[in-house]
N, C-alpha and C positions, 0 to 999 in steps of 0.2 A: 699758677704760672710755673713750668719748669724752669728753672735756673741753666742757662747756660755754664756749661763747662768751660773751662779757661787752662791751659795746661803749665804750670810755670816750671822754671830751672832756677836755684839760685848758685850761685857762681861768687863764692864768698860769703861765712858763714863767722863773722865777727860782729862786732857789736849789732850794727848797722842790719845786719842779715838776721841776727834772732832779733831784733826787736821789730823787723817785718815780719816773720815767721809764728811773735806771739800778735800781732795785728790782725794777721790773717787769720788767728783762732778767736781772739775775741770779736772780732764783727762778721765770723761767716754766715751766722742766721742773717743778721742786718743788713749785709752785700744783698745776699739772696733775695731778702722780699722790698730790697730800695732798688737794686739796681740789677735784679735779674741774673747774676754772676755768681756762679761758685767757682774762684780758685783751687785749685788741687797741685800743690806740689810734688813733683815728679822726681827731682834731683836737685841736691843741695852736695856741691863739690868744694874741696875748702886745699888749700896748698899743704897742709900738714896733721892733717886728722882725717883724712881721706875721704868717700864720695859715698852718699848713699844715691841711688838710684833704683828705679823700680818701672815697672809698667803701671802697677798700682799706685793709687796716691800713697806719699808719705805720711806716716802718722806723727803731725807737728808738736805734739805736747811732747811722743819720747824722745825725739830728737833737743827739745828742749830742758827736757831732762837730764838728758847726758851734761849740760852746764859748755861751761866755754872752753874746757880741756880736754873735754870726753870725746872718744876717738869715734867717728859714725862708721856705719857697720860693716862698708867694703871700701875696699881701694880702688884708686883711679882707676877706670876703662883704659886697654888698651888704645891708646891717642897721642898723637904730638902735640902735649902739651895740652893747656887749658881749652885755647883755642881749637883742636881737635877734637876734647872732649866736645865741645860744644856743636859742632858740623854735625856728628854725630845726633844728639838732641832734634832734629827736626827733622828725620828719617824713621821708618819703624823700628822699631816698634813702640817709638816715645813719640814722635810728633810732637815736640812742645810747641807752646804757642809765642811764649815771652820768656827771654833767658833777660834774668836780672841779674847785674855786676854789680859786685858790693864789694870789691878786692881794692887794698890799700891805694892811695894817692901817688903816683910817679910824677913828680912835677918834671921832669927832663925831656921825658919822651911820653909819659900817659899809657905805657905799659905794664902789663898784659892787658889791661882793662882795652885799650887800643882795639889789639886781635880780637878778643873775645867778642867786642860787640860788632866787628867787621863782620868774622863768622858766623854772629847769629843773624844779622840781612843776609849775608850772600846765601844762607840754608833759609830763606824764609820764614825767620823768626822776627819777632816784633824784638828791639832794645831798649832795653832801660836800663840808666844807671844811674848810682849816688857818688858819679867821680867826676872831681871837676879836670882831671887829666886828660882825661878825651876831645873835652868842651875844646880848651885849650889846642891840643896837639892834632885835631881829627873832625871838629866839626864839622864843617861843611863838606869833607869826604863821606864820614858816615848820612848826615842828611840825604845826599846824589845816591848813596846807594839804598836807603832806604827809600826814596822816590821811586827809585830804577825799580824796586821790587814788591811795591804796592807794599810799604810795611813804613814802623813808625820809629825814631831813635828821639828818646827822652830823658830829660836829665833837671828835674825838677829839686831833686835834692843839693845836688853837685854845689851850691851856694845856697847860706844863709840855711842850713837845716830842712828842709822843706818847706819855709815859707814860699807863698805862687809868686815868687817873683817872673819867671821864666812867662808862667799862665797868664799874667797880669800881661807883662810887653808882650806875648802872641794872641792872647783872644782880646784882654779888656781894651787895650793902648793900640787898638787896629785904627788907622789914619792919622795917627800922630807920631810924629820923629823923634825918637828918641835922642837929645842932643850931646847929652852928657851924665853923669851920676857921683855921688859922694857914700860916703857912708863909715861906716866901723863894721869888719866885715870879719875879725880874727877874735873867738872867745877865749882865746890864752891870755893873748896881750890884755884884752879891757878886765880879766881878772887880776891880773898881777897889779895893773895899776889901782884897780879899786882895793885892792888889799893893802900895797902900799899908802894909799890915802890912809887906812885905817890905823899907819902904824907899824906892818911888815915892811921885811928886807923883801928887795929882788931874789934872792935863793929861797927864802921862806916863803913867797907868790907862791913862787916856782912848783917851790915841794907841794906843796898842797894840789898844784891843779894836777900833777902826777899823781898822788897818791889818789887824787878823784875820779884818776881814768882820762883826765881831758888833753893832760899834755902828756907827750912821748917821751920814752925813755931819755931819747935824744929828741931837745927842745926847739933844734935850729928851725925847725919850718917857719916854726909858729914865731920864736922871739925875732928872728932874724929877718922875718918879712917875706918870707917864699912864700908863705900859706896867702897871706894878704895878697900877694903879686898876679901868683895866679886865678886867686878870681876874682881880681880886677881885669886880668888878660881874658876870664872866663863869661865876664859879665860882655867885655865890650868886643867880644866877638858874639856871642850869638843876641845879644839883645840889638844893638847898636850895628851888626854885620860890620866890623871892622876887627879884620883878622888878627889877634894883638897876641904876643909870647913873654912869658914871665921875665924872662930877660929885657922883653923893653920897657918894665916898668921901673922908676928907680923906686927903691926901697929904704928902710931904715931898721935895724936894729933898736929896740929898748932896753938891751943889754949895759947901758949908761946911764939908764934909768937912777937919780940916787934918793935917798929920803930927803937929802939936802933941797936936792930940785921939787920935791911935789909939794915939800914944805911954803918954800918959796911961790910957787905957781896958787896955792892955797890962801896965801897972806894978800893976793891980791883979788880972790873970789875966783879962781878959776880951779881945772884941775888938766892932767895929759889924759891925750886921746891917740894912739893910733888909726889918723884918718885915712882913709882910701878915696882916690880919686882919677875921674878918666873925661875930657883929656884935659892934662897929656896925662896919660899912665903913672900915678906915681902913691907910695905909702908913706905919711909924713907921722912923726912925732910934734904934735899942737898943742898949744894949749887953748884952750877952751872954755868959755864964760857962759851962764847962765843963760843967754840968748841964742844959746849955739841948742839946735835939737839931739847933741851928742852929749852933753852935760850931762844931763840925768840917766842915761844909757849905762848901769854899773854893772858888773858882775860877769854872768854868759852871755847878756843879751847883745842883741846886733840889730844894725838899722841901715839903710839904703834910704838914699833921697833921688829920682829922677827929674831930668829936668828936660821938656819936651817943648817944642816949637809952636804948641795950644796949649797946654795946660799951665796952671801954677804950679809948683816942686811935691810932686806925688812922694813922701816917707811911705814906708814898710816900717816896720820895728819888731823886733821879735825879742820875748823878755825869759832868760835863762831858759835856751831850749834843754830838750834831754834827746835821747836816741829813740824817741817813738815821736817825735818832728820829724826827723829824720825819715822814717820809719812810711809816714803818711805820705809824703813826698811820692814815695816809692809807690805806695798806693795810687794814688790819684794817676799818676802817669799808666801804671797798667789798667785803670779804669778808661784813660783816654784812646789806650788800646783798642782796649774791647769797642768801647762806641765807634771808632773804627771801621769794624768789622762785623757790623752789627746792621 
């Protein structure tokens, strides 16, 4: 069997982007003879190490080579912007097929990631992204225009790392209502507190999940409850179809977090959780007891529980993901492509 060719763009070339880029090299025999498909990257465009592009596919091992600083081999196309780069991409002499957006999180407005995947439907490209900014800020515009244009907008990553939570509510959970959902949904937060259980301060969490890559230079998303807010707003708009904005979730900082407090929360058999919950929208600091499915949940991992109008309360749990969860996410949604189009 010939392998269909598949043309991709990637549009954001951090973490998230080489750890699809070395995915896509370890399983391209496996794609090929499981599911018919060979990906070929075309263009990997990045905001400050500039753009490789080619007619030919790129060769993904040099580019991974180059490491996370190394400059790739040309500069941005003449274009307005990323988003113009991108119009571009699905004209000749690229034709791509699927421009994947892997560029940082805008929880305010879900920009550039916004334009970028506007302009890859309105040029006939298939969208996928790993940003839950869009979910939030643009769902259901992007969906309309991807209906409008016989093509797909996907975002399976965008929450929880790649676990199918998104595949679960659209294929598995087809005739059941999604009513409401809980979960632990931010891996800063349930680090800092499992550390602090063991002993650590809040700055000394802290430090470690930065110097591990997980938290940002500047912490606020994550400790202050943005990152939770938004996809709690990201969950209960597209699972649920109720259009929901980080703003109207209330939130909590664990910036108050003390050893004094976990101590205490411990002498009673419990420990803290930053729980998420919708509805109504909101990120609380709880404490939590051994009957709670969020107790044993330590470290990176995260969990969802839904709660549907047939079923008993459907958990997910994902246990210390890494950025090739992530990674898979991204996969799967451009394999949902191609079936498609197939």
């Amino acid at each position: 069997m010939v392998a269909q060719v598949v043309k991709l763009a990637i549009v954001g070339f951090g973490a998230v982007g080489q750890a699809f880029a070395q995915m896509l090299v370890d399983k391209q025999r496996e794609l090929e003879e499981s599911e018919g498909v060979r990906f070929a990257v075309h263009c990997v465009a990045t905001k400050t190490r500039g753009c490789a592009l080619s007619e030919a596919p790129l060769d993904l091992r040099a580019l991974l080579r180059a490491g996370p600083d190394g400059r790739l081999a040309g500069d941005m196309p003449h274009a307005e912007g990323p988003a113009g780069l991108v119009a571009l991409l699905g004209k000749a002499p690229y034709h791509i097929d699927i421009v994947i957006e892997c560029v940082p999180v805008d929880y305010t407005a879900g920009e550039p990631a916004l334009s970028i995947l506007k302009s890859a439907l309105l040029n006939g490209m298939h969208a996928v992204s790993a940003n839950k900014g869009p979910v939030v800020h643009g769902c259901k515009q992007l969906q309309a225009i991807a209906a409008e244009h016989g093509k797909r907008y996907l975002f399976e990553s965008a929450v929880m790392d790649g676990v199918p939570i998104f595949n679960m509510a659209r294929h598995c959970l087809r005739g059941a209502n999604i009513t409401g959902f809980k979960g632990v949904l931010n891996s800063t937060c349930n680090i800092i507190l499992t550390e602090m259980e063991a002993g650590g301060t809040f700055d000394s969490a802290l430090a470690k999940c930065q110097d591990a890559g997980i938290a940002e230079a500047d912490p606020s998303g994550d400790v202050d409850g943005w990152d939770s807010a938004v996809k709690v707003a990201a969950l209960a708009t597209a699972i649920m179809g109720e259009p929901t904005l980080p703003g109207d979730v209330g939130r909590v900082s664990i910036r108050g977090v003390t050893p004094a407090m976990i101590a205490d929360a411990a002498s009673s058999g419990k420990r803290y959780k930053a729980i998420c919950s919708y509805p109504p929208g909101r990120v609380e600091l709880l404490q939590v007891g051994p009957d709670s499915p969020w107790y044993s949940l330590t470290g990176a991992g995260s969990a969802v529980e839904l709660y549907t109008d047939v079923l008993s309360p459907v958990l997910i749990r994902s246990h210390d993901p890494v950025n090739s969860d992530t990674a898979f996410g991204v996969l799967s949604d451009c394999l949902e492509c191609v079936r498609q189009t197939t």
